[in-house]
Legacy VTK file of the C-alpha trace (Angstrom):
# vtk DataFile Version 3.0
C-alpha trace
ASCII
DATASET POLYDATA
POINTS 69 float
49.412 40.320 0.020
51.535 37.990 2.259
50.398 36.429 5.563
52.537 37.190 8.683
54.766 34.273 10.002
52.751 32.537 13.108
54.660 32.884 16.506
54.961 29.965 18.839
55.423 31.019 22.056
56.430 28.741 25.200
53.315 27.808 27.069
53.010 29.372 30.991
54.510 26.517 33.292
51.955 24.591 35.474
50.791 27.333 37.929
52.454 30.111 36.291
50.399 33.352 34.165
53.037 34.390 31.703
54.621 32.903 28.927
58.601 31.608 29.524
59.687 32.985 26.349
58.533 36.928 25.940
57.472 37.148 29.579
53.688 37.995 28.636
50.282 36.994 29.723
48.313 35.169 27.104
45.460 37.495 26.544
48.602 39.757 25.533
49.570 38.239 22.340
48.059 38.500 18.778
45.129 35.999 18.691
46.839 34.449 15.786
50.005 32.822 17.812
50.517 29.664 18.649
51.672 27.914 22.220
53.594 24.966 22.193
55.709 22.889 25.533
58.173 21.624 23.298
60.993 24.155 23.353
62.038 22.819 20.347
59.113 24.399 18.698
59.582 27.565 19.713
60.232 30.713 17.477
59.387 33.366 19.787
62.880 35.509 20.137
61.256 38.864 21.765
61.920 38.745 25.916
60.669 41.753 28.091
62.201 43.205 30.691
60.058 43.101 34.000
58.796 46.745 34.858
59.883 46.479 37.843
63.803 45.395 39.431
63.371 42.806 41.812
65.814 44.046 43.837
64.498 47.399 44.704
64.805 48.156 48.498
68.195 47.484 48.971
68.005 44.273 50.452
65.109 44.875 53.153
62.876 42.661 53.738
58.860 43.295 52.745
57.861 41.900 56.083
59.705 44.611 57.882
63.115 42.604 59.013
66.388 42.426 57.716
69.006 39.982 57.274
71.104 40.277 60.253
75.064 41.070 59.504
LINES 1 70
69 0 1 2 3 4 5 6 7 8 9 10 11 12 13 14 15 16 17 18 19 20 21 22 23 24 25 26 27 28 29 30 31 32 33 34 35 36 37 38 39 40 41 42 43 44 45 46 47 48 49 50 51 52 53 54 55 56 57 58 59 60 61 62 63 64 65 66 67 68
């Protein structure tokens, strides 16, 4: 029987919920992993796409104005 490799994943930055590296929140990741801020350190190589495009009204604004042209 052979233990799983422990992840170190790239701590949230001051003020921030999910991790820089895989783009998840802590309470999403195996209890087992590790969280490091020394990139160095870091062997996390799995980065998720956001579910959403951030981009996704075709440029209007959320506040109800647009960039005038």
């Amino acid at each position: 029987m052979s233990a799983a490799a422990v992840v170190v994943h790239d701590m949230p930055p001051s003020g921030g919920a999910c991790t820089s590296c895989c783009l998840l929140l802590p309470d999403e990741l195996p209890v087992v992993d590790l969280y490091t801020r020394d990139p160095q350190q870091v062997t996390c190589t799995v980065r998720h796409q956001a579910e959403m495009p951030v981009d996704n009204d075709g440029g209007e604004s959320p506040f109800g104005w647009s960039t005038p042209t």
